[in-house]
PDB file as gemmi writes it, atoms N, CA and C in Angstrom:
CRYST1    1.000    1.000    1.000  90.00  90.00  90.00 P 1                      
ATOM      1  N   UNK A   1     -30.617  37.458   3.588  1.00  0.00           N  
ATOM      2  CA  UNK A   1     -29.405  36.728   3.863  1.00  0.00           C  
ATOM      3  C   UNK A   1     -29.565  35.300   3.321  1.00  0.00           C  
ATOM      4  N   UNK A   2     -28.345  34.846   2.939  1.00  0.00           N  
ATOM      5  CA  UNK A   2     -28.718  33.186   2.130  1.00  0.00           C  
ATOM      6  C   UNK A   2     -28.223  32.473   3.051  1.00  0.00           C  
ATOM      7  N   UNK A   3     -29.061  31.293   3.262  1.00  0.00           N  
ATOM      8  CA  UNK A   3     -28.717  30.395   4.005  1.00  0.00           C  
ATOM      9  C   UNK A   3     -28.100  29.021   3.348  1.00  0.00           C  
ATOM     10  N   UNK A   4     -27.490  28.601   3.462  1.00  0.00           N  
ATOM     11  CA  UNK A   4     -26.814  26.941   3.622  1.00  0.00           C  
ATOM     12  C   UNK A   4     -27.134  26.044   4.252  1.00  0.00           C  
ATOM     13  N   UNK A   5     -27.651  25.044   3.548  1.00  0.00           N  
ATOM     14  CA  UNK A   5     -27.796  23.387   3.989  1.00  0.00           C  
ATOM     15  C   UNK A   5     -26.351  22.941   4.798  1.00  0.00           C  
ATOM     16  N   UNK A   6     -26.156  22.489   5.782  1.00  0.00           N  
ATOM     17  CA  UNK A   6     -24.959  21.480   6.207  1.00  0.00           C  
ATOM     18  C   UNK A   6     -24.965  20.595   6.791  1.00  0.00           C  
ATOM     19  N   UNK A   7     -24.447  19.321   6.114  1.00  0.00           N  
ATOM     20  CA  UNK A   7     -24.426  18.162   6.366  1.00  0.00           C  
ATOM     21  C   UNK A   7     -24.526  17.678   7.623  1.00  0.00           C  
ATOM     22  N   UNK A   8     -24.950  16.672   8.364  1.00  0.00           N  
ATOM     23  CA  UNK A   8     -24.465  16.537   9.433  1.00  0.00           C  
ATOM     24  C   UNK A   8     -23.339  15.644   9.805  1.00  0.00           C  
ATOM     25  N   UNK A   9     -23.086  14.681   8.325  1.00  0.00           N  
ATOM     26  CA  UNK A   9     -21.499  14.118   8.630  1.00  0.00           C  
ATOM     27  C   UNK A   9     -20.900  14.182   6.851  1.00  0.00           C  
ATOM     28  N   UNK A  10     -19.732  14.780   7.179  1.00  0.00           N  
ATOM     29  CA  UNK A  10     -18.495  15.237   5.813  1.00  0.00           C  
ATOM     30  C   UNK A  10     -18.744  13.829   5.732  1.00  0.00           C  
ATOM     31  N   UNK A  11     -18.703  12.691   6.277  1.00  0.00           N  
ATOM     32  CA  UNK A  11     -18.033  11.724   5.128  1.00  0.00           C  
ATOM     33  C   UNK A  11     -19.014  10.802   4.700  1.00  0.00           C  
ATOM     34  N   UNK A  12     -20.003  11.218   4.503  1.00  0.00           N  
ATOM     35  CA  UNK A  12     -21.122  10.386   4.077  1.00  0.00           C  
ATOM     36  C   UNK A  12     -21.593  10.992   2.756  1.00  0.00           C  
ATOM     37  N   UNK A  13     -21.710  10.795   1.734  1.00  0.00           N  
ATOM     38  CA  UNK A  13     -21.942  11.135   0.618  1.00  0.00           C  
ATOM     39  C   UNK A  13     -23.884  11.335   0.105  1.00  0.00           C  
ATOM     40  N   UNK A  14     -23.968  12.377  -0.364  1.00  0.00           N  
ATOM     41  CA  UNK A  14     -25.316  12.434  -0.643  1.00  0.00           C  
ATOM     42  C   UNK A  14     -25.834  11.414  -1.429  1.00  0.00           C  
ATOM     43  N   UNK A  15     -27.296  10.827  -1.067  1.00  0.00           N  
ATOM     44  CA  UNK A  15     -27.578   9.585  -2.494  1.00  0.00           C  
ATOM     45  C   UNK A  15     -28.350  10.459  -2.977  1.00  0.00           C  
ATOM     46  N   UNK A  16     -28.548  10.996  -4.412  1.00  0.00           N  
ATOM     47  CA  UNK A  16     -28.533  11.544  -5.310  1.00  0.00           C  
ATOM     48  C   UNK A  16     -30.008  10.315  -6.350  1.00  0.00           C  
ATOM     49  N   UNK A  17     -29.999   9.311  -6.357  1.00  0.00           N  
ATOM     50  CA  UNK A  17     -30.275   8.685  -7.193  1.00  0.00           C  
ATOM     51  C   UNK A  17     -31.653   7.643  -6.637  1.00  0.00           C  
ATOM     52  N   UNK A  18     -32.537   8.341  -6.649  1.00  0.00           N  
ATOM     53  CA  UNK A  18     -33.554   7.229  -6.028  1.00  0.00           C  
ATOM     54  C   UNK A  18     -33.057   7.422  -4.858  1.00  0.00           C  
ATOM     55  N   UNK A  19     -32.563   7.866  -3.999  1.00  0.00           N  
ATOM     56  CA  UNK A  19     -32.278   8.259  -2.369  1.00  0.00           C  
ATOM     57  C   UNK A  19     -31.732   6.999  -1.620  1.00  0.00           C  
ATOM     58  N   UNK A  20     -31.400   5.982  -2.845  1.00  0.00           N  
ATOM     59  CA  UNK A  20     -30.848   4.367  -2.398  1.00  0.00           C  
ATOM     60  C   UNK A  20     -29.383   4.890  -3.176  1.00  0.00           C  
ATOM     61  N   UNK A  21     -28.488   5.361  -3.735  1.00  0.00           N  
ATOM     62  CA  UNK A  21     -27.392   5.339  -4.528  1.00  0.00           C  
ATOM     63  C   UNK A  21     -26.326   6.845  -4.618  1.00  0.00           C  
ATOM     64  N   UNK A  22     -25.825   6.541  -4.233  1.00  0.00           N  
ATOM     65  CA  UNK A  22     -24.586   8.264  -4.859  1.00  0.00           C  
ATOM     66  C   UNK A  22     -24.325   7.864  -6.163  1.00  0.00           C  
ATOM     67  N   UNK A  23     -23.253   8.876  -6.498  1.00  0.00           N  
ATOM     68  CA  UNK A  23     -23.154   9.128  -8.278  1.00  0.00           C  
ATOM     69  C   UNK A  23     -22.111   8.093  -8.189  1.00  0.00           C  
ATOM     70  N   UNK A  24     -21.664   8.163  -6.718  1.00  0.00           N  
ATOM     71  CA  UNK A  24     -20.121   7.035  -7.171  1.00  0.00           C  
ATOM     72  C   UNK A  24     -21.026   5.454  -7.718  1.00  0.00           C  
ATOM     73  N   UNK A  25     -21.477   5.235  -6.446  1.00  0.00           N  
ATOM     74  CA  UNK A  25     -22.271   4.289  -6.848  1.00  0.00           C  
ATOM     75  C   UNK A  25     -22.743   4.062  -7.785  1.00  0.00           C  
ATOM     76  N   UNK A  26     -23.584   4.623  -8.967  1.00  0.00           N  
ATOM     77  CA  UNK A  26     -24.210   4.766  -9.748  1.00  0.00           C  
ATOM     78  C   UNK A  26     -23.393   4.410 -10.847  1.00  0.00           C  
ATOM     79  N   UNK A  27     -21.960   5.049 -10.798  1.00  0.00           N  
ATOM     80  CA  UNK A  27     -21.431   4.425 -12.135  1.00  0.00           C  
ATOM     81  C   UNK A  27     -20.735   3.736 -11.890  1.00  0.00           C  
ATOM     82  N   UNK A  28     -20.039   2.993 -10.509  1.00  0.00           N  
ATOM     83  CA  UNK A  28     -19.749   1.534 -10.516  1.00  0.00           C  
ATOM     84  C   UNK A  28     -20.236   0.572 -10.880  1.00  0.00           C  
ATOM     85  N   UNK A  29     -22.199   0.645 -10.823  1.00  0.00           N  
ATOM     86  CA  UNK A  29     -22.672   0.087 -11.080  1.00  0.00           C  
ATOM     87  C   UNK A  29     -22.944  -0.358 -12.369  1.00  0.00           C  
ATOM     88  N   UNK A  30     -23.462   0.950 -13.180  1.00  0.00           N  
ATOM     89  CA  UNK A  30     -23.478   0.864 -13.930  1.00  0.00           C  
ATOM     90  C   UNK A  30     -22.128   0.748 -15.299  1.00  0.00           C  
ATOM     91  N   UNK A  31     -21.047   0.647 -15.178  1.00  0.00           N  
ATOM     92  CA  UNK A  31     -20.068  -0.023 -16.327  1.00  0.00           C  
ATOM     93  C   UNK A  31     -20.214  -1.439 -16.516  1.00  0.00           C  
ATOM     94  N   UNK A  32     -20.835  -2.401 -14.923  1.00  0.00           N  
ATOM     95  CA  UNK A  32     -20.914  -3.691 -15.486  1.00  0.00           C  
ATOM     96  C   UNK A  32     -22.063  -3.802 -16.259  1.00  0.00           C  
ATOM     97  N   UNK A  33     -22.947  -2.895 -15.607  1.00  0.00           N  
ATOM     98  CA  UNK A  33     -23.964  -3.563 -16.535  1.00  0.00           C  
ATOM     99  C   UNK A  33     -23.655  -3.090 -18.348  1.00  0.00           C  
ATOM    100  N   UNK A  34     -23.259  -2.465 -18.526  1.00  0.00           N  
ATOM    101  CA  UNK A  34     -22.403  -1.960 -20.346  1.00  0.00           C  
ATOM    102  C   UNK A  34     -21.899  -2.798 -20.552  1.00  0.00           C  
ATOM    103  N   UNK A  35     -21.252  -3.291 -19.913  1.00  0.00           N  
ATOM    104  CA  UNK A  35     -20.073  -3.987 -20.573  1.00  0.00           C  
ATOM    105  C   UNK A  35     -21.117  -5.490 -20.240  1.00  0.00           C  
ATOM    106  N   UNK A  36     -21.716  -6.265 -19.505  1.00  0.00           N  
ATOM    107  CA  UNK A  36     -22.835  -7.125 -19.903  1.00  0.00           C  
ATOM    108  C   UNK A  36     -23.675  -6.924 -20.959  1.00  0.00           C  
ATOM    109  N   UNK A  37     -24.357  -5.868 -21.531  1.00  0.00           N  
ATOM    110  CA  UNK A  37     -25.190  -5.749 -22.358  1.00  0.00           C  
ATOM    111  C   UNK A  37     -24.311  -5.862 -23.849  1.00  0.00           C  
ATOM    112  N   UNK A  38     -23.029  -5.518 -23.911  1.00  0.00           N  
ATOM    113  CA  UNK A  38     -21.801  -6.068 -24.786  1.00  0.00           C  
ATOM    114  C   UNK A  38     -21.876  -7.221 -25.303  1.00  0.00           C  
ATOM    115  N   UNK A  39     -22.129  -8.333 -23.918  1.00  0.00           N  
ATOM    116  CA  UNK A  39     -21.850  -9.669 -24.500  1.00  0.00           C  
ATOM    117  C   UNK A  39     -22.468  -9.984 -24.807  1.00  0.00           C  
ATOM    118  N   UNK A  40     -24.194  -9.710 -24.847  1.00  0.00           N  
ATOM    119  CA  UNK A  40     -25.093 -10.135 -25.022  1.00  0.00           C  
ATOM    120  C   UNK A  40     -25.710  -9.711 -26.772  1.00  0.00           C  
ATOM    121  N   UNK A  41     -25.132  -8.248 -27.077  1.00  0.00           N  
ATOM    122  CA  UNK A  41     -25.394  -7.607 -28.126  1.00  0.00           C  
ATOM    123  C   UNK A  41     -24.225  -7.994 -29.313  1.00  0.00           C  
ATOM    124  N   UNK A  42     -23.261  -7.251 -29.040  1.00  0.00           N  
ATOM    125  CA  UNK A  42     -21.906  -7.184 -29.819  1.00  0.00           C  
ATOM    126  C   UNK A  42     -21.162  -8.310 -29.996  1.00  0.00           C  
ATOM    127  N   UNK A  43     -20.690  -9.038 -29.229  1.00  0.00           N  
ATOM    128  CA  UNK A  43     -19.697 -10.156 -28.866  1.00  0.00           C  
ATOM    129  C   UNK A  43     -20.289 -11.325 -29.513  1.00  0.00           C  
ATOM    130  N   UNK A  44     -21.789 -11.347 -29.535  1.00  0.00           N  
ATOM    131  CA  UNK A  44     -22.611 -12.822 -29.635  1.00  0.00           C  
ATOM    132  C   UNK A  44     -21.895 -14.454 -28.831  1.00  0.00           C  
ATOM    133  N   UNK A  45     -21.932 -13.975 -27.503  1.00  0.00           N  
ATOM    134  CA  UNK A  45     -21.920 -15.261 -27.016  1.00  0.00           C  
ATOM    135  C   UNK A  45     -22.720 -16.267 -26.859  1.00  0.00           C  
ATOM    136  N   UNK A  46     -22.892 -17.505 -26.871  1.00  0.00           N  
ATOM    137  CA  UNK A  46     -24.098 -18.106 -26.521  1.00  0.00           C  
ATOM    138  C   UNK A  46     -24.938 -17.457 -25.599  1.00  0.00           C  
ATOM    139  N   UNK A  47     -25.897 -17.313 -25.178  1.00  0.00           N  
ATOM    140  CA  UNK A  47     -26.742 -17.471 -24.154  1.00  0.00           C  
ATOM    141  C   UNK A  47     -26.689 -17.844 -23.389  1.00  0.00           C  
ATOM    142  N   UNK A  48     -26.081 -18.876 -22.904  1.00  0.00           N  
ATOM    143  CA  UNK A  48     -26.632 -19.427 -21.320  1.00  0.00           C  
ATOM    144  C   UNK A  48     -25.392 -19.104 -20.867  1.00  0.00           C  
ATOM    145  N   UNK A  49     -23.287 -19.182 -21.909  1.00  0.00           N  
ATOM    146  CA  UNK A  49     -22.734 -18.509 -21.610  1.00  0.00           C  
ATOM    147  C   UNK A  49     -22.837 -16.780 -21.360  1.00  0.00           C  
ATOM    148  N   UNK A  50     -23.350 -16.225 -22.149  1.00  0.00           N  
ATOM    149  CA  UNK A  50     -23.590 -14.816 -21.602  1.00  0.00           C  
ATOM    150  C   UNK A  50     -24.453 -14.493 -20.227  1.00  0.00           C  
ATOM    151  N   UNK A  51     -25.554 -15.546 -20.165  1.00  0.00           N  
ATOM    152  CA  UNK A  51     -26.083 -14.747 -19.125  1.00  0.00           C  
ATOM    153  C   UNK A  51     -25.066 -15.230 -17.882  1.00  0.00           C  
ATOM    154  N   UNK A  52     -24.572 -16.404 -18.023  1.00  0.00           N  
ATOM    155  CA  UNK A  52     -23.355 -17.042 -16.253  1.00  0.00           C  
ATOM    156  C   UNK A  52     -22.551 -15.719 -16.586  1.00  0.00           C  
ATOM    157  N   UNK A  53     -21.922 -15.403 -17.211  1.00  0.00           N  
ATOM    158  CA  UNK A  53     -20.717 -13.974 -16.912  1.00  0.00           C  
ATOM    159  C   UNK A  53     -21.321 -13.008 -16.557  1.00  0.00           C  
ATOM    160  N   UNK A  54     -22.807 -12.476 -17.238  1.00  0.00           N  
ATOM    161  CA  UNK A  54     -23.321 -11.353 -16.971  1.00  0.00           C  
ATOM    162  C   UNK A  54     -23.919 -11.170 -15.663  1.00  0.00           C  
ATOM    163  N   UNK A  55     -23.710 -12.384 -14.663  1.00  0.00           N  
ATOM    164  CA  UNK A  55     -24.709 -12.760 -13.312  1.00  0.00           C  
ATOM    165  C   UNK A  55     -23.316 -12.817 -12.778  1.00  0.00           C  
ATOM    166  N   UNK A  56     -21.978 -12.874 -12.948  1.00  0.00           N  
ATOM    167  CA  UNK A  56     -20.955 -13.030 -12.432  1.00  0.00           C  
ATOM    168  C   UNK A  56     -20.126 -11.398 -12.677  1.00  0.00           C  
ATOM    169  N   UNK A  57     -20.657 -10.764 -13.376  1.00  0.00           N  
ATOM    170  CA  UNK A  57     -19.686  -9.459 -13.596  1.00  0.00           C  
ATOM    171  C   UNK A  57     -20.690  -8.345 -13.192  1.00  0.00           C  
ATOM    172  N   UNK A  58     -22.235  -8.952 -12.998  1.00  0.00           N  
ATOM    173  CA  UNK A  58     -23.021  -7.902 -12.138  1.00  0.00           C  
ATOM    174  C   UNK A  58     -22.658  -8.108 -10.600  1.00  0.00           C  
ATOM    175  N   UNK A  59     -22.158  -9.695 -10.002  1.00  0.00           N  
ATOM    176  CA  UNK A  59     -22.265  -9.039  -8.574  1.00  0.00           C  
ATOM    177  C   UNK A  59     -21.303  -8.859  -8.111  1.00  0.00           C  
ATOM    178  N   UNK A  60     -20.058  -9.113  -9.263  1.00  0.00           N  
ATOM    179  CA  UNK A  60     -18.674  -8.293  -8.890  1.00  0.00           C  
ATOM    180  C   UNK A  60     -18.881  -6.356  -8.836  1.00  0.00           C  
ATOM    181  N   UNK A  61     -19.696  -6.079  -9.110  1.00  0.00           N  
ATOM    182  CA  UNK A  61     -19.913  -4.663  -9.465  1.00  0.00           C  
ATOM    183  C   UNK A  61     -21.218  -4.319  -8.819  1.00  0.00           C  
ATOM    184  N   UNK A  62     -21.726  -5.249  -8.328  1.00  0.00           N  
ATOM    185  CA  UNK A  62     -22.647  -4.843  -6.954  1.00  0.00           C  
ATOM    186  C   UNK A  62     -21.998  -4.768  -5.680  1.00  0.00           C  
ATOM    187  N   UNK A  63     -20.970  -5.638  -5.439  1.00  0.00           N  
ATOM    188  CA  UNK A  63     -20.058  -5.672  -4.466  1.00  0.00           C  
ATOM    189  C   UNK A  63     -19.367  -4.326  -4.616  1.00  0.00           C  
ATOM    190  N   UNK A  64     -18.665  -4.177  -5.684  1.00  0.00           N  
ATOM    191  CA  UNK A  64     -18.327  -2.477  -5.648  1.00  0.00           C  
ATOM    192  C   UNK A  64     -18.541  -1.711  -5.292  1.00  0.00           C  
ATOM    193  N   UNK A  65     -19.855  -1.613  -5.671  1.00  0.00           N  
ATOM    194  CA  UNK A  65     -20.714  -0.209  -5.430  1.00  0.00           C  
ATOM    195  C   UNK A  65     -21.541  -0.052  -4.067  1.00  0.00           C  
ATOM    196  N   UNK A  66     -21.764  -1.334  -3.537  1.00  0.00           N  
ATOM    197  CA  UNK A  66     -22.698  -1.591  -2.067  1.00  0.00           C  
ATOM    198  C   UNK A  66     -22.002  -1.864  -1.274  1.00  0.00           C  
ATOM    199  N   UNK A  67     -20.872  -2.906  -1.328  1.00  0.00           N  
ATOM    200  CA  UNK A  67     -19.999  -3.503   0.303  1.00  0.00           C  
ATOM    201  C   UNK A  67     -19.348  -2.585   0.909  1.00  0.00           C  
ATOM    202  N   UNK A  68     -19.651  -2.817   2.261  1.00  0.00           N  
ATOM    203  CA  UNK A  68     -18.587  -1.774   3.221  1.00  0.00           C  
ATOM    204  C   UNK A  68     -17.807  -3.061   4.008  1.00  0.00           C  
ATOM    205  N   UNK A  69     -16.755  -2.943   4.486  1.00  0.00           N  
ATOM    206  CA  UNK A  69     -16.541  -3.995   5.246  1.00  0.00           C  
ATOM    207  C   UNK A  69     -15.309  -3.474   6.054  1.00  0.00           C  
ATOM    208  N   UNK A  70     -15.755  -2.977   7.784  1.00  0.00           N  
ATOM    209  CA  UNK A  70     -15.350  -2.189   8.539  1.00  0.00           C  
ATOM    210  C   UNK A  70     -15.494  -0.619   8.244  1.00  0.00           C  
ATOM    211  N   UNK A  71     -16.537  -0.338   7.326  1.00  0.00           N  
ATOM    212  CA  UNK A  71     -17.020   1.106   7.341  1.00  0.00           C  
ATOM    213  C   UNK A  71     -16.369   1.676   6.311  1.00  0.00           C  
ATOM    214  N   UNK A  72     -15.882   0.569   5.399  1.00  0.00           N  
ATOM    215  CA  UNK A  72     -14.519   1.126   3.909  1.00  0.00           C  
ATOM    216  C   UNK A  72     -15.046   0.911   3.188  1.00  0.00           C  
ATOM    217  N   UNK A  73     -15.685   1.075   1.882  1.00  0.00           N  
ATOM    218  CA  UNK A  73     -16.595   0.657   0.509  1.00  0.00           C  
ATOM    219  C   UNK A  73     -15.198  -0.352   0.340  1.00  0.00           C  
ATOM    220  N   UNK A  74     -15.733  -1.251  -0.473  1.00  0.00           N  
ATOM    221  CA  UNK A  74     -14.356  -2.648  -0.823  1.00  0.00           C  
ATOM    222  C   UNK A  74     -13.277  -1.924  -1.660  1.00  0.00           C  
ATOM    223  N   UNK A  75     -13.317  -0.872  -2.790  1.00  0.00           N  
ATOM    224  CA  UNK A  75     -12.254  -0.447  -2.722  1.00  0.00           C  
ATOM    225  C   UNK A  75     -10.908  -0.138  -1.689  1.00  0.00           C  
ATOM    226  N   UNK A  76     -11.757   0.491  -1.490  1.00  0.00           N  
ATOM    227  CA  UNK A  76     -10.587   1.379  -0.465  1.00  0.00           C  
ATOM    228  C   UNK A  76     -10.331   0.384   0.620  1.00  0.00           C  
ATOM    229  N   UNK A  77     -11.045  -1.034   0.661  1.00  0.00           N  
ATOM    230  CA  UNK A  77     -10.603  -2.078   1.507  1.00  0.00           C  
ATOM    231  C   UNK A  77      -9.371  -2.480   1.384  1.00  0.00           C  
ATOM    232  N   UNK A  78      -9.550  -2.830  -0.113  1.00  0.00           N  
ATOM    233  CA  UNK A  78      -8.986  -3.896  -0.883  1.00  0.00           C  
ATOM    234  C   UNK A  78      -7.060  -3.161  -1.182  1.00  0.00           C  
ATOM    235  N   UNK A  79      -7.579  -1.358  -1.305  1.00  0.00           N  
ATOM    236  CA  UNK A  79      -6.325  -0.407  -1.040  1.00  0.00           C  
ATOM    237  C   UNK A  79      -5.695  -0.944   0.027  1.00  0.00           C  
ATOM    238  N   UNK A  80      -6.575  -0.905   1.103  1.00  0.00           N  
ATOM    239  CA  UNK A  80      -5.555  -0.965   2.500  1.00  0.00           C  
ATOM    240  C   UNK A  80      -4.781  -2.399   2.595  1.00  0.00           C  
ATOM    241  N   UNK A  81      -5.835  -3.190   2.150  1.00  0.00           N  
ATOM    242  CA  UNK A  81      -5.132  -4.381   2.655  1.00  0.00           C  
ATOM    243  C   UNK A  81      -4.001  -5.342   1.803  1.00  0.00           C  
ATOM    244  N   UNK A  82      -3.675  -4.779   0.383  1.00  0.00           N  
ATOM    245  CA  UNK A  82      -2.924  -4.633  -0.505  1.00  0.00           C  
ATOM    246  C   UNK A  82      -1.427  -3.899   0.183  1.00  0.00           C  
ATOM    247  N   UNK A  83      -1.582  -2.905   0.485  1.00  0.00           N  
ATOM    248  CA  UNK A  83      -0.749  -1.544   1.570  1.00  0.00           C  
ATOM    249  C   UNK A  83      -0.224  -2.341   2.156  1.00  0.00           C  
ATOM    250  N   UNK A  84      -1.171  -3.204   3.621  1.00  0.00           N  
ATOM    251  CA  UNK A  84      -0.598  -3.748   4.736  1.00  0.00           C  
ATOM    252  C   UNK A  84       0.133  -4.967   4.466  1.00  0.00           C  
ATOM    253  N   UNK A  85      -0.038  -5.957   3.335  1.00  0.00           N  
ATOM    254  CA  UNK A  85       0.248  -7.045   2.956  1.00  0.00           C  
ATOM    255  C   UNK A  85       2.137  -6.471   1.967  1.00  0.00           C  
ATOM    256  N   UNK A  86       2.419  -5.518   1.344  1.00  0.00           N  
ATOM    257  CA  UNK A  86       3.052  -5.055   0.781  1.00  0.00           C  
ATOM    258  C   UNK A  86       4.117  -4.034   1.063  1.00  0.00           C  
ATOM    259  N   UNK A  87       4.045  -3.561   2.324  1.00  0.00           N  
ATOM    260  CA  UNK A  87       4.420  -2.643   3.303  1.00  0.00           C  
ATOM    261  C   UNK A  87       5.322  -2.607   3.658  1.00  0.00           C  
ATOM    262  N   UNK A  88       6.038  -2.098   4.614  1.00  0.00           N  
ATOM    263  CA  UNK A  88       7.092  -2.181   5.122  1.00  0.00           C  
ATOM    264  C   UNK A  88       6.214  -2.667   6.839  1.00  0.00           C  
ATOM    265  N   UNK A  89       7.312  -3.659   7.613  1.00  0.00           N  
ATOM    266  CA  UNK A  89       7.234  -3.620   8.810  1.00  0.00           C  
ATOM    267  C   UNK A  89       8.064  -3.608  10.069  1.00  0.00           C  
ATOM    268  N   UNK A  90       7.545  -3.341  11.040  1.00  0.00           N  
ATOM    269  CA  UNK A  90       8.681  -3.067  12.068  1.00  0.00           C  
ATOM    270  C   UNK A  90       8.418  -4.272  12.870  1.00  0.00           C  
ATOM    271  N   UNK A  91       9.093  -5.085  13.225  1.00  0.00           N  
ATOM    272  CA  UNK A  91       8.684  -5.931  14.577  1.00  0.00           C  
ATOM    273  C   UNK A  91       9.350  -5.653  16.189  1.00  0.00           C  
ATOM    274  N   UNK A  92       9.175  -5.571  16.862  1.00  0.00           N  
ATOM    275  CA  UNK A  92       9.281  -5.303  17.816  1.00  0.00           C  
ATOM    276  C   UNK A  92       9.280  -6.410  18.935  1.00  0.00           C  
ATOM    277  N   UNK A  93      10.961  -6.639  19.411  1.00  0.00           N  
ATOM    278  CA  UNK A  93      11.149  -7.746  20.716  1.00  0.00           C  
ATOM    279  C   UNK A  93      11.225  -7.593  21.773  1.00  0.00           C  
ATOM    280  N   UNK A  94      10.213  -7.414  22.787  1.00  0.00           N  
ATOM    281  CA  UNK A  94      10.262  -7.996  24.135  1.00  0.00           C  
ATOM    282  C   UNK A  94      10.752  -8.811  25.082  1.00  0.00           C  
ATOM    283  N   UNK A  95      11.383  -8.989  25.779  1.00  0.00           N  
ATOM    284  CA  UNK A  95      11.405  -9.884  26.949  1.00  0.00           C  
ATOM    285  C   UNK A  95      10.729  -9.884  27.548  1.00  0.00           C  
ATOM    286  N   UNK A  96      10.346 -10.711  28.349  1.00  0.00           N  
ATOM    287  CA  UNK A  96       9.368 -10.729  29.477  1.00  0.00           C  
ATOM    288  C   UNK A  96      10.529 -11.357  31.296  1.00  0.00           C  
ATOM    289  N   UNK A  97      11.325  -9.866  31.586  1.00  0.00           N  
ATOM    290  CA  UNK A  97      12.147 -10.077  32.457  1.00  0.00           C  
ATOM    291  C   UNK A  97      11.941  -9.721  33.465  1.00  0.00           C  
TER     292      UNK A  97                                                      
END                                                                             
């Protein structure tokens, strides 16, 4: 009879990668760093300009791939709170009689 591995929580994603990273992770991470190794190769920016963007577009994309903030990776933060800011709302008046 074959048996099955099962998770003990659906919404936690396997880390796959060095047992520190999932695949999502992995290629959030990794597009900044491509697109840094760009400016440094292809683009020919100065130097001391390439490395300030490349130290500024890695920890925009470390933040990606690592922040949770209330248990949401910052995407799906940044979804909601876009949503709630953009939304429709109801207000609701009370008396106090």
């Amino acid at each position: 009879m074959r048996t099955f591995k099962i998770p003990l929580d659906e919404k936690i994603e396997d880390k796959v990668i060095g047992g520190i990273m999932t695949w999502k992770q992995f290629l959030v991470f990794v597009v900044p760093a491509l697109i840094g190794f760009g400016l440094f190769s292809e683009l020919r920016f100065p130097i001391w300009l390439a490395a300030i963007l490349e130290i500024f577009i890695l920890v925009i994309g470390s933040a990606f791939a690592f922040l949770k903030i209330n248990g949401d990776e910052l995407d799906v933060f940044l979804k909601k709170l876009y949503k709630f800011y953009t939304g429709k709302r109801t207000i609701l008046y009370r008396s106090d009689d």
